[in-house]
Backbone as numpy.savetxt, mean C-alpha at the origin, in Angstrom:
# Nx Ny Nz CAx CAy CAz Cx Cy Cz
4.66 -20.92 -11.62 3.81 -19.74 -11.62 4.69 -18.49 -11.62
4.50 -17.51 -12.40 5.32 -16.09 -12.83 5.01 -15.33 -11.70
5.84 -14.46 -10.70 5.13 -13.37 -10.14 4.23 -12.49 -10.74
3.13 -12.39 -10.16 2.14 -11.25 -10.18 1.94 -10.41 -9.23
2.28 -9.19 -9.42 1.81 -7.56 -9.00 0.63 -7.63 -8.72
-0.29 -7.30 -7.67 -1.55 -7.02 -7.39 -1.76 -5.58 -6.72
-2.61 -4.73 -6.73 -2.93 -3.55 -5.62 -4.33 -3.31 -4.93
-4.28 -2.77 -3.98 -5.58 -2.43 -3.56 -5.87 -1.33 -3.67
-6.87 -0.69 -3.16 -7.37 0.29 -3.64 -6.65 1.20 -2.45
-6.33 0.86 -1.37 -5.63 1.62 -0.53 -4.05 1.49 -0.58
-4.06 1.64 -1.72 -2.49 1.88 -1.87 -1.39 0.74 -1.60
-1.50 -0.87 -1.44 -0.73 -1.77 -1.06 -0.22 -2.95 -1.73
0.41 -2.99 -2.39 0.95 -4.09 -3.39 1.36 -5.32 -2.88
0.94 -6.05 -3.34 1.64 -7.70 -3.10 2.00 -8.23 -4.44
3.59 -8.79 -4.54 4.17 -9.60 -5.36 3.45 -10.87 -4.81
2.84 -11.84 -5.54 2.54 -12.93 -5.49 3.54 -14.01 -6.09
3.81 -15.21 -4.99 4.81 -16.25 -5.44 3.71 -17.55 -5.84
4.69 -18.87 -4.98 3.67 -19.86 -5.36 2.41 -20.17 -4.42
3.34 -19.28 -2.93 1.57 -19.79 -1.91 2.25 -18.69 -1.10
2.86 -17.44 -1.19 3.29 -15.98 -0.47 2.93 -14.78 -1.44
3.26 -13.92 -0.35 3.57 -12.78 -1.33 4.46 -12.02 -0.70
4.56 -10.96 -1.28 5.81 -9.52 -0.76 4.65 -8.74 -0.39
4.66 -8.28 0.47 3.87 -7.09 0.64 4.74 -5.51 0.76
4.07 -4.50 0.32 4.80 -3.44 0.47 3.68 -2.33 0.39
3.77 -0.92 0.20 3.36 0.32 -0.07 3.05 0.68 -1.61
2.61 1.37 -2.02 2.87 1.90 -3.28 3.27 3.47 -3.29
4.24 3.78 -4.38 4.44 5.46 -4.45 3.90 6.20 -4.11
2.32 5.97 -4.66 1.50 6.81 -4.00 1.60 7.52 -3.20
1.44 6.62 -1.87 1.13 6.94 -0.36 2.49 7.97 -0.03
3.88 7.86 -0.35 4.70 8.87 -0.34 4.29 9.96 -0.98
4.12 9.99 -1.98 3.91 11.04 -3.01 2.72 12.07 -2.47
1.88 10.64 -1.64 0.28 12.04 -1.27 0.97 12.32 0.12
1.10 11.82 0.71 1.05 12.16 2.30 2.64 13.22 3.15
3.64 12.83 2.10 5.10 12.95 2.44 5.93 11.93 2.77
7.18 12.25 2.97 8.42 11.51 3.68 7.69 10.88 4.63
8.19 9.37 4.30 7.91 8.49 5.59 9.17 8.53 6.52
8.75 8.75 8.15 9.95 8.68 9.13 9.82 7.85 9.66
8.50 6.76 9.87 8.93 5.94 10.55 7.89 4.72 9.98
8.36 3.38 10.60 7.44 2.26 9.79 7.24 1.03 10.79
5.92 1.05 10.97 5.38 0.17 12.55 5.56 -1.46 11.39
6.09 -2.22 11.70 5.92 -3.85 11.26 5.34 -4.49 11.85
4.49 -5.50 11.21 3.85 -6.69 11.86 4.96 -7.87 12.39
4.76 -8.30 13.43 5.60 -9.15 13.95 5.39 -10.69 13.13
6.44 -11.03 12.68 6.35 -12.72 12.22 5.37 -13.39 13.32
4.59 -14.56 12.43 3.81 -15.19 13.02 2.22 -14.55 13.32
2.63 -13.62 12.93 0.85 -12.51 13.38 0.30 -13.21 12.20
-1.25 -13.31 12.29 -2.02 -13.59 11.28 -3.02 -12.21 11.27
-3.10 -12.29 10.00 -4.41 -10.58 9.04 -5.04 -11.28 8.33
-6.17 -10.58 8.44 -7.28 -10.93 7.77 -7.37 -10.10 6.51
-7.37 -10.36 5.22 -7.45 -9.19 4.41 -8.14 -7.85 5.01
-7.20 -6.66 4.67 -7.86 -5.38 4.44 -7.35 -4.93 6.32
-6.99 -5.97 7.28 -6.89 -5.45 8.09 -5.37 -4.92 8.47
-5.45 -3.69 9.45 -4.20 -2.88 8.99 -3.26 -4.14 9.92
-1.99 -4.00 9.30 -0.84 -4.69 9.86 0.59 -4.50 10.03
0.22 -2.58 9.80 1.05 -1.54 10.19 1.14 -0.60 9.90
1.67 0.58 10.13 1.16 1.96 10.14 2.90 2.37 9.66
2.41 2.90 8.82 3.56 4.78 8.57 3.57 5.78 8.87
4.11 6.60 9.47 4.28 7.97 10.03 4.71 8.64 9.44
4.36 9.96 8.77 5.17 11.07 7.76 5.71 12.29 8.54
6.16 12.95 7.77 7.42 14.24 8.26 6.39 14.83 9.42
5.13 15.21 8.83 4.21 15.78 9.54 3.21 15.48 11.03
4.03 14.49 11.11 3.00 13.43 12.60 1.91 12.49 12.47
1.23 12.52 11.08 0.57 11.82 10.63 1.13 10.64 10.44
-0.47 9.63 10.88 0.05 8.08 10.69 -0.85 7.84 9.81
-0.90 6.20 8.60 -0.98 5.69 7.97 -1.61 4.35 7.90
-2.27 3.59 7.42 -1.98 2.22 8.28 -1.73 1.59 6.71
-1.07 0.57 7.32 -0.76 -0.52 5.99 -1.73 -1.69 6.28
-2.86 -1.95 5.09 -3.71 -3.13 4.58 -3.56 -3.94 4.76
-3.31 -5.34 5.14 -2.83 -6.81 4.61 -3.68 -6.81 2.88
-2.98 -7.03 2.18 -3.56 -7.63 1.19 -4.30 -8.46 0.73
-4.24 -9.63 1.63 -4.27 -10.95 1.69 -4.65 -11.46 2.93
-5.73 -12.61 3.40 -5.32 -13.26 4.80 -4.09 -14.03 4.57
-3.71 -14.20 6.09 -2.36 -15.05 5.98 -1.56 -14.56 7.30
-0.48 -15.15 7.09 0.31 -15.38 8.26 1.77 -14.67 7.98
2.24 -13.34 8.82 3.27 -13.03 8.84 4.98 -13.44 8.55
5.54 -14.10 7.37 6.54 -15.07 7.44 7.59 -14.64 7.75
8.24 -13.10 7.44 9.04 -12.59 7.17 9.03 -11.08 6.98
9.59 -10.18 7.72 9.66 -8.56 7.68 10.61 -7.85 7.69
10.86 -6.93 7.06 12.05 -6.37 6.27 12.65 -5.48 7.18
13.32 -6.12 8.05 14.19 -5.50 9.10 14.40 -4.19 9.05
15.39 -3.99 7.53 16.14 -2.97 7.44 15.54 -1.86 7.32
14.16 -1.49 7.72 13.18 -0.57 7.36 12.91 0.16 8.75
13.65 -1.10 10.18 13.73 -0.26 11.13 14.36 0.59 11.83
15.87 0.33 11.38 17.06 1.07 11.07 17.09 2.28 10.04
16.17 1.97 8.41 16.19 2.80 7.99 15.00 3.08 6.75
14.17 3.81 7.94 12.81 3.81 7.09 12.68 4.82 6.14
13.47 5.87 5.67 13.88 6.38 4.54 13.92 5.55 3.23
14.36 4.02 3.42 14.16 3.56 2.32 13.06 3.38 1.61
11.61 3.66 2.00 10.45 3.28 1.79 10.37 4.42 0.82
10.89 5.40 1.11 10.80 7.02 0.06 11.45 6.55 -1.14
12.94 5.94 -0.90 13.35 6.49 -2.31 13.02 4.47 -3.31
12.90 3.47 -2.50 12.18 2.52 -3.07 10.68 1.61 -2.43
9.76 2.12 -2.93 8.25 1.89 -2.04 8.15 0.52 -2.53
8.22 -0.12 -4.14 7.83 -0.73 -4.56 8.84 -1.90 -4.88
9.79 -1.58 -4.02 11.28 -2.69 -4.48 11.98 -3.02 -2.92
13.03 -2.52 -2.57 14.04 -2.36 -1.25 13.20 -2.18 -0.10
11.99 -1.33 -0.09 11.30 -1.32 0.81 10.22 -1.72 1.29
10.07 -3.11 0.50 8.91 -3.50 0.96 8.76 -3.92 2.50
7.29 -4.64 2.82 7.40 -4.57 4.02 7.09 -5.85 4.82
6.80 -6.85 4.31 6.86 -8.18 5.24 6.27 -9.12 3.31
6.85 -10.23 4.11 6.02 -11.77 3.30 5.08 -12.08 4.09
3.94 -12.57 3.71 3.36 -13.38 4.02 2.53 -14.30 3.28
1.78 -15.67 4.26 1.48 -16.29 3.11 -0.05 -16.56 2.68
-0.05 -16.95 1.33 -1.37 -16.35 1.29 -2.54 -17.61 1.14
-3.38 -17.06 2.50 -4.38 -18.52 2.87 -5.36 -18.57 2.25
-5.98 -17.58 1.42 -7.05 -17.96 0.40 -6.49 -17.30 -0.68
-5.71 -17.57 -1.93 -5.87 -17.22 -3.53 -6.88 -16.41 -3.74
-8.23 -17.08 -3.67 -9.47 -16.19 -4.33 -9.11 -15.03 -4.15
-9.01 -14.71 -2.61 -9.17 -13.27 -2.13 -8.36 -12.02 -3.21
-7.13 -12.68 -4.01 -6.69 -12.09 -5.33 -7.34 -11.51 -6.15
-8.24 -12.12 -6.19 -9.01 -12.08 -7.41 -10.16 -10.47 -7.36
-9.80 -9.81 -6.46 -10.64 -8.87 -6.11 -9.70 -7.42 -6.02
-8.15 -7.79 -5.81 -7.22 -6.54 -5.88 -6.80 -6.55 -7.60
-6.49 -5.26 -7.96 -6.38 -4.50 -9.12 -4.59 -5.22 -10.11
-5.02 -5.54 -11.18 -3.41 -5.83 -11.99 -2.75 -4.17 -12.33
-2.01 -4.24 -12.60 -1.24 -2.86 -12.61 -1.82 -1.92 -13.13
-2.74 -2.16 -14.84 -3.38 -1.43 -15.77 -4.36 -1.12 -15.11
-5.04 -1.77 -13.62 -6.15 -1.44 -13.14 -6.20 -0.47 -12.27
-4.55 -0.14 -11.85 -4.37 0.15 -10.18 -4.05 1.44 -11.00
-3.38 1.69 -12.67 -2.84 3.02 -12.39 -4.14 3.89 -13.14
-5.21 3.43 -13.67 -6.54 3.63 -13.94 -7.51 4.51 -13.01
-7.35 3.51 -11.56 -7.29 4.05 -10.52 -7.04 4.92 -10.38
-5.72 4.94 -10.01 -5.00 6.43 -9.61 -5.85 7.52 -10.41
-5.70 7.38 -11.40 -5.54 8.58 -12.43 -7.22 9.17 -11.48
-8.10 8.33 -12.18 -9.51 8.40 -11.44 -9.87 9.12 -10.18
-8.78 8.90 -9.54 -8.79 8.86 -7.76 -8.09 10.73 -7.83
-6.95 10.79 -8.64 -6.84 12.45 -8.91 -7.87 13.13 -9.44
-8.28 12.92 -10.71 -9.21 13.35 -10.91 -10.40 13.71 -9.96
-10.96 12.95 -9.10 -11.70 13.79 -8.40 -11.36 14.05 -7.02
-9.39 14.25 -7.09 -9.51 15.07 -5.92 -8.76 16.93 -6.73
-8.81 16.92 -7.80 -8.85 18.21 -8.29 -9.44 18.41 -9.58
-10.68 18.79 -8.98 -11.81 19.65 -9.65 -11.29 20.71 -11.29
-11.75 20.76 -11.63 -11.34 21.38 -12.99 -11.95 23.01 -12.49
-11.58 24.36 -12.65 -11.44 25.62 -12.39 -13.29 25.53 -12.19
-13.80 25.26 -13.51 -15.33 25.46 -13.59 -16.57 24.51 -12.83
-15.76 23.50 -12.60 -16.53 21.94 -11.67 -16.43 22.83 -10.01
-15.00 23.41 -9.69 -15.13 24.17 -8.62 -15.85 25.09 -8.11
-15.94 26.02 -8.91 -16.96 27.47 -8.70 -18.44 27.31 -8.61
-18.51 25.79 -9.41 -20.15 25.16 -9.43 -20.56 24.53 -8.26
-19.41 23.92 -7.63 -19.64 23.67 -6.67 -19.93 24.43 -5.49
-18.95 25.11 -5.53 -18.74 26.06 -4.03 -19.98 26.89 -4.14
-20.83 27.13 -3.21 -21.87 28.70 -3.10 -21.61 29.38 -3.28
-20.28 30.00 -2.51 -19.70 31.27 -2.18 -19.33 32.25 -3.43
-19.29 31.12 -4.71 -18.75 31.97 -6.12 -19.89 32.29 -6.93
């Protein structure tokens, strides 16, 4: 089986293997929120239920984050070096910085997160209506 890229709609990618995945962040979440300073990990052995958070990011600004599980499953493996140096999540979200393996106890549940052409579709979508076009604005607002 080839790795497959999956995303959710909240921003969280899993490389899929033969019965794991990689879990990590996507650009995104840097790009909207800021510099990540710090990065809470799920401890090996924790089990998530899809969609439930299984760790949080903190940006320049004090704001926290939470990271999705992608997948149910069981914590196998977490990327140490992210606690020493969680800067790496900025300059690689989708590679060096990912953020734990785990493995994945129902497949199906795949079948419901986005392939890449879907996730950057998304995006685009997801900007779009968070900036209004000059004339969608003024229609909106009363005040104009």
């Amino acid at each position: 089986m080839n790795e497959v890229k999956k995303f959710t709609a909240t921003h969280e990618w899993i490389e899929v293997g033969e019965s794991d995945g990689v879990v990590g962040i996507t650009e995104r979440v840097q790009l909207e929120y800021g510099d990540i300073i710090f990065v809470e990990l799920p401890a090996v052995g924790d089990e998530y239920e899809q969609d439930e958070p299984l760790g949080r990011v903190e940006v320049t600004d004090g704001n926290t984050f939470p990271i999705h599980a992608p997948a149910t499953g069981e914590i196998k493996e977490i990327n140490t070096t992210l606690e020493e140096d969680p800067d790496l999540i900025n300059h690689s979200p989708e590679g060096d910085g990912w953020i734990c393996r785990i493995t994945i106890e129902s497949p199906r549940e795949l079948d419901i997160l986005m392939d890449v052409d879907a996730y950057n579709d998304y995006e685009e979508e997801e900007l779009d209506d968070e900036y209004m076009d000059e004339e969608d604005f003024y229609d909106e607002d009363e005040a104009y």
